[in-house]
N, C-alpha and C positions, 0 to 999 in steps of 0.2 A: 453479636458480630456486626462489623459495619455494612449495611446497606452494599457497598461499593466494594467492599473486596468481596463478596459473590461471583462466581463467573456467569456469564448470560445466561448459561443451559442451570445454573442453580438457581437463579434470580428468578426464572421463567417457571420455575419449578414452583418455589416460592409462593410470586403469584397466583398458578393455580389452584395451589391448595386452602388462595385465599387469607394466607399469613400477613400480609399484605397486596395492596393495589397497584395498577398502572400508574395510576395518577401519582401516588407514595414513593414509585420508583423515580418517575421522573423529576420531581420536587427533592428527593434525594441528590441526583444529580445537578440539579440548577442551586441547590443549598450546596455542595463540593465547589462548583463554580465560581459561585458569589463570595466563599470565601477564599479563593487561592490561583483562580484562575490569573491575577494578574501579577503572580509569579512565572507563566509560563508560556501566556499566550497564546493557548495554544487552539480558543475560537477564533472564528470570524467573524458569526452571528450571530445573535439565539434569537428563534423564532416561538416566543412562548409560548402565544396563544394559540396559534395552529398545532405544537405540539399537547399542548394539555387538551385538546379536539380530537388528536390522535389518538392518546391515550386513551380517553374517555370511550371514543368508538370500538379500542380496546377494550376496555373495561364490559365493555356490552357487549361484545364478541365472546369474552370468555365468561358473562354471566349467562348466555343464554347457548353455552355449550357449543359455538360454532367454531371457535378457534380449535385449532390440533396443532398448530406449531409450539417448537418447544419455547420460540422465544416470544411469541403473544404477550406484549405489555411491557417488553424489555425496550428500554430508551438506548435508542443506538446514533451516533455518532455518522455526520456524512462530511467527507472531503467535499469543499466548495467547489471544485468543478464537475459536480455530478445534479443535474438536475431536480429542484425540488419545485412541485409547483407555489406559486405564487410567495416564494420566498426566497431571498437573495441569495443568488449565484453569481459571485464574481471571478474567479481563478485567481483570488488576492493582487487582483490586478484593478489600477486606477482606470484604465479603459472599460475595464466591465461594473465601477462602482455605481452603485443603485439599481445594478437590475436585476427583475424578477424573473424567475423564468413562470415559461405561461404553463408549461406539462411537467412530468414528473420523468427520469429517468426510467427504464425498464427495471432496473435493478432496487431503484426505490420506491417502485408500483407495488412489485413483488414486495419488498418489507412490509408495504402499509397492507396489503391483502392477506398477508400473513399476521396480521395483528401488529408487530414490532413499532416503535413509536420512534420516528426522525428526531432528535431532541435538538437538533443545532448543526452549521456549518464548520468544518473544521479549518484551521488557517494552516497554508502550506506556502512552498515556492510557486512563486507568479507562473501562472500554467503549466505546472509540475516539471517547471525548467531548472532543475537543481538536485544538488544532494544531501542539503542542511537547514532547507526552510527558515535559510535570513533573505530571501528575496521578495518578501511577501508584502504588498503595498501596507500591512497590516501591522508591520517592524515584524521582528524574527521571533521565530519559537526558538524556548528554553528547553533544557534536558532537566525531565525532573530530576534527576544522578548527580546533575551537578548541573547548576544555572549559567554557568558558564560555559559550559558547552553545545554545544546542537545536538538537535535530538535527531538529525537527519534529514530527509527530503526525499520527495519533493510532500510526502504524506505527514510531516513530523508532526503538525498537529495533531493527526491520529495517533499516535505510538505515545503523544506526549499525555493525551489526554489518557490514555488507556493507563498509562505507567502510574499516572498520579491519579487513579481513580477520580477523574470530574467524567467519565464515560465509561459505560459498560462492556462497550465492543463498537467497531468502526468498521465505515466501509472507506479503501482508501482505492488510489488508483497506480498501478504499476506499469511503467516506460520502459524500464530498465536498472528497475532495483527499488523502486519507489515504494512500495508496501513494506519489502523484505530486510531493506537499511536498515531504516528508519525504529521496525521492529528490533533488531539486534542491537541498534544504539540506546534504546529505550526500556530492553529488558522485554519485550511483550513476544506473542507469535503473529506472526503475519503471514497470508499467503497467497501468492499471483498464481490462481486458476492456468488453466491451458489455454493458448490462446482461442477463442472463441465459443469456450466452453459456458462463459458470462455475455449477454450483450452488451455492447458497448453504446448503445443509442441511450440517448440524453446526457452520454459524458462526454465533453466539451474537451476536442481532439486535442493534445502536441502531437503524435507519431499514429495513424490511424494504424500502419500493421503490425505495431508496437504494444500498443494501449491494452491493458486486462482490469477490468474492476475488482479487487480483492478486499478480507476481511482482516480487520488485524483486532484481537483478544487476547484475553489474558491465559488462552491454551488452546492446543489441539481441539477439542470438545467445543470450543465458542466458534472457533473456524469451519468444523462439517457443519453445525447449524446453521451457520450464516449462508455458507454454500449452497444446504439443501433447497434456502429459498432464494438465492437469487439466480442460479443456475439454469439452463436450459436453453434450448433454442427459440430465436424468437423472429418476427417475420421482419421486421422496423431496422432490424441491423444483418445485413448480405453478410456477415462476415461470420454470424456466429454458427456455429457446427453441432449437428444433432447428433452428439456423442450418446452413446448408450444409456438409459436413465439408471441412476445410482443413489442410492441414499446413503451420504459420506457417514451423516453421523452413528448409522445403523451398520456400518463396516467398519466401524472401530474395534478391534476385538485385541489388540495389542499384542497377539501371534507374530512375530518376525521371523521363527526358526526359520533355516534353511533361505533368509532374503539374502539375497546380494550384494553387497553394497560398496561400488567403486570408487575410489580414494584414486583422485589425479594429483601428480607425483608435481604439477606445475604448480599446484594450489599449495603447495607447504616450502619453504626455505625463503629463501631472498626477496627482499618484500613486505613480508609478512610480520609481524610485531610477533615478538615471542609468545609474548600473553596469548594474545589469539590465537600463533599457532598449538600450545601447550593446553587452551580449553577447550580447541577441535579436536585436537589427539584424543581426550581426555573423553570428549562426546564417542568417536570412535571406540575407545576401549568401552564404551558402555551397550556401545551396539552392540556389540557382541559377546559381551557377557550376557545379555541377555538373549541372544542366537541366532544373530545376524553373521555372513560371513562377509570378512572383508578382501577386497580383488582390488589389487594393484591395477590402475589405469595411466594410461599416456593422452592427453589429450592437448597435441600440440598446437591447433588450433585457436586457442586461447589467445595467445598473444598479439593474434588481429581482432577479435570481439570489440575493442574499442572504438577504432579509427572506423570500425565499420560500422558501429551502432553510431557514434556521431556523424557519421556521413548520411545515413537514412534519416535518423532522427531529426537534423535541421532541415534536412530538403524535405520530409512531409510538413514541418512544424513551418517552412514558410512558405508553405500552400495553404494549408488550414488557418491559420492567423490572417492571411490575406482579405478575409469577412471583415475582420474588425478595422473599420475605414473610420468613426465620425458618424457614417449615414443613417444607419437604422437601428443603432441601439447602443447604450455605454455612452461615454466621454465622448464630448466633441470640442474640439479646440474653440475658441473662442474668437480668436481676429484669422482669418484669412483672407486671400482673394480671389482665389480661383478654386475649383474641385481639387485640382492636383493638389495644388497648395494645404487646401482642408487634409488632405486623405494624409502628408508627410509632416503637417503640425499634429495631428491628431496622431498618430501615430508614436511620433517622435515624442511628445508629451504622454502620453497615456501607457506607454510601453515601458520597461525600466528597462535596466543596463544588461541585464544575461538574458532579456527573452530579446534584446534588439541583436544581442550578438549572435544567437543561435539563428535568427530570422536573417544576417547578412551571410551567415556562414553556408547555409542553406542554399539561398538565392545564388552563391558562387556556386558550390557544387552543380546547379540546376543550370548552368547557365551556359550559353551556347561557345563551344571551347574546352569544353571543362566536363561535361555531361558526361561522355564516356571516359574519360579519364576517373574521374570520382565516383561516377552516382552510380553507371555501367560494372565499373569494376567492384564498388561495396555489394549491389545485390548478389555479383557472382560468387563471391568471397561467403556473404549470408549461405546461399548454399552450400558450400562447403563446409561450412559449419552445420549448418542443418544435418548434412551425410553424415558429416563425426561424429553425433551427438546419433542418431540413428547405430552406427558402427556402434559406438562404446554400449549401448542400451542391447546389444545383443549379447556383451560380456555379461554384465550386470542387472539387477533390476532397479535401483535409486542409487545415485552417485550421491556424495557429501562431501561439501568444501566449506573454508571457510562464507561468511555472509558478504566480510568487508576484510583486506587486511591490514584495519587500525581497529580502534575504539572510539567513541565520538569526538573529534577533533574540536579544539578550542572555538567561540564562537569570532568571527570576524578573518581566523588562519583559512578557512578557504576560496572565501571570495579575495584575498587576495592574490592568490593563485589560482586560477579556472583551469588550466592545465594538471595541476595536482588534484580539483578535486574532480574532474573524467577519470582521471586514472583510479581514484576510489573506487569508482563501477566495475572492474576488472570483471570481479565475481560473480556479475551481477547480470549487467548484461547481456551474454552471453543465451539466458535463458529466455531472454525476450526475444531474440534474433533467434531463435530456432522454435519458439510458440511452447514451450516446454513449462509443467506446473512445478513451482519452485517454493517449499516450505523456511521461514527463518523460524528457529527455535532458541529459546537461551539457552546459557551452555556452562556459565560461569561470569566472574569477572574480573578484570586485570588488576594490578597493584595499586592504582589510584582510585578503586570501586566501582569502575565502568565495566557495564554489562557487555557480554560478548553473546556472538551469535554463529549457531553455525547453521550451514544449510543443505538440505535436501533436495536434489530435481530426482524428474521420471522422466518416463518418454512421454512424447503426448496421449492423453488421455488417461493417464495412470494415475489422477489423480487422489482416488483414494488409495492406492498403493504406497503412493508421499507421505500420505496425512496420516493413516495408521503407523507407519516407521518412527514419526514423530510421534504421535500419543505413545507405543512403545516407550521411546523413551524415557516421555515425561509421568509414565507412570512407573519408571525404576528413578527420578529422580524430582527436586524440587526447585531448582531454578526458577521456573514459570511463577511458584507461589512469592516470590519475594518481590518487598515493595519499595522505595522508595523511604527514606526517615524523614521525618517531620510532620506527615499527611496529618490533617485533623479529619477526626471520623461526620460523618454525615448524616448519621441515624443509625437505630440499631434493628436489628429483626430478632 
């Protein structure tokens, strides 16, 4: 079997018993890389030598019996705006080209203390301002499914890497559908935690009460491992919440009898691509053959999820962007004359076209005139959402909808419309504006061979409640194991 179609919890397996090394695994993957990554693009960096350091230190963790994680020595994959130290973090953005960061994310403290090996930066949309990762100073990532399509955003290089085996599991970051798209366009599972169930300190903000660090893998099983070790509270980030301690991967037991499971009456008809909707159905009948029951929901709500996540989303995104001036790190324009001058060349140069537009859309919402009309009126709305989603979680215990409802859209058809492709987030968003953990699982795929996705939320904190629903299913079916045609293998074990 190749190297790379293992899943991390096998691969990790693997290594212990010794069948092969850290080092063998990661070399695996930079051999996947070297030969096909430039079909897909879907790094940003690879930092060789500090990972085969990783690994090694790996390698000596689990020679000398210290390591207990499952995934000790497993090469994992990190979205570029999540801090590594002294290795380049950009947010696929020319403003932040060539820098290092000086510390390591909380979430990627945790991987290296748990053994796991950072193999490389992942390329996404320019500070996860997208939904198809062609905005990235980097040029766009590819949908291994089809090269001509996008694999998603704003995380596609994660979903892309994972689909086309050049990575073993990833950590990506979630705004408002960013993990869970990207997953469903790419065939892989992806999942945005609760809000503040992950710290968010070292990942390099668009929407601070937005933002979730998530795992996307090639199953349910890659996802609680990754959880178990980046998960927790932690002191560096005010935001994160000491939800009860759990060990996802040890509460996988694939029991659903008697769950819940709410079907919103909004998320199916008009809209929706057939395909999609007929291989959510089709997830649905499977819940419940294996003995889930399903509860008709109303959640009218929905149809402001949008206008409201884009309203919070630019006005946090152009507070947080406001750092990057010219002065103290990144890109600095070259001719100016005055500060002002420096801060709107540097800027206006160093910023591309959709993170300038979200930074002026922002700045109006925020702006005096317009503050309570926009920004006043979205948080209200956010609550009301919040309540709905509260209410319906009293019917049911995991709702399921569609992930997206299309399949990966052609590459260059969304940026030419920005208005169609917000409206893609329907499904999506909704989960971040109420802090709720939200699983993408495959589910099938439409008439042209693109992967479909459907999805899972809980209420907050239910996160292993999501993630067993999904292993459920993916142990009555086999979506998740399908790969991509053409891959060339990597090694064998």
């Amino acid at each position: 079997m190749d190297i790379l179609d293992l899943t991390a919890v096998e691969l990790g397996e693997r290594i212990r018993k010794r069948e092969l090394s850290a080092l063998e695994a990661l070399e695996a993957v930079y051999g996947a890389c070297r030969a096909r990554d430039r079909n897909w693009n879907a790094y940003a960096a690879f930092e060789i030598d500090p990972a085969r350091t990783a690994a090694q230190r790996a390698q000596a963790l689990l020679d000398s019996g210290e390591a207990v994680s499952p995934l000790a020595g497993v090469p994992v994959g990190i979205k570029d705006n999540l801090n590594v130290r002294n290795c380049l973090t950009t947010c696929a953005s020319k403003i932040l080209r060539g820098y290092r960061a000086p510390f390591d994310a909380t979430a990627v403290r945790k991987l290296k203390d748990a053994g796991a090996v950072p193999a490389g930066t992942l390329n996404m949309d320019e500070f996860a301002m997208g939904s198809t990762s062609e905005t990235s100073c980097y040029g766009p990532v590819r949908n291994p499914w089809d090269r001509e399509r996008v694999p998603g955003g704003s995380s596609g290089g994660a979903a892309a890497a994972v689909a086309a085996r050049e990575c073993v599991c990833a950590l990506g970051s979630d705004t408002g559908g960013s993990v869970r798209q990207p997953a469903s366009y790419c065939g892989v599972t992806g999942f945005k935690p609760s809000y503040g169930r992950v710290s968010r300190y070292g990942l390099i903000a668009y929407g601070s009460s937005l933002d979730q660090i998530g795992p996307l893998a090639r199953d349910v099983r890659d996802c609680a491992a990754l959880l178990d070790i980046i998960a927790g509270p932690d002191p560096m980030d005010a935001t994160s919440i000491p939800f009860p301690d759990t060990r996802f991967l040890d509460a996988l037991n694939g029991d659903i009898h008697g769950l819940r499971v709410g079907v919103p009456e909004e998320c199916f008809g008009d809209g929706v691509e057939q395909d999609v909707q007929t291989g959510v159905e089709a997830f649905l009948d499977e819940l419940k053959r294996v003995g889930a029951e399903l509860v008709p929901l109303r959640l009218p709500f929905l149809r402001y999820a949008v206008p409201v996540y884009y309203i919070l989303a630019t006005a946090e995104a152009s507070s947080n962007l406001a750092r990057f001036d010219g002065v103290k790190y990144g890109f600095r324009a070259e001719r100016y004359t005055t500060i002002e001058d420096l801060y709107t060349r540097t800027r206006s140069e160093g910023f591309g076209k959709e993170v300038q537009r979200r930074i002026l859309l922002g700045t109006f919402v925020l702006s005096s005139g317009y503050y309570d009309a926009y920004y006043n009126k979205a948080l209200k709305m956010k609550q009301m959402i919040m309540d709905g989603f509260a209410e319906a979680f009293r019917r049911c215990d995991v709702i399921a909808l569609p992930v997206s409802p299309t399949t990966a859209p052609a590459l260059g058809s969304s940026l030419s419309d920005p208005l169609k492709m917000y409206l893609s987030d329907i499904f999506t968003v909704p989960v971040n504006l109420a802090g709720l953990p939200g699983l993408s699982v495959p589910c099938g795929f439409d008439r042209r061979g693109l992967p479909i996705g459907a999805q899972l939320l809980g209420a907050s904190g239910a996160d292993a409640t999501v993630l067993n629903a999904g292993y459920a299913y993916q142990l009555a079916t086999d979506w998740h194991k399908r790969r991509p045609e053409g891959l060339e293998v990597s090694g064998n074990v």
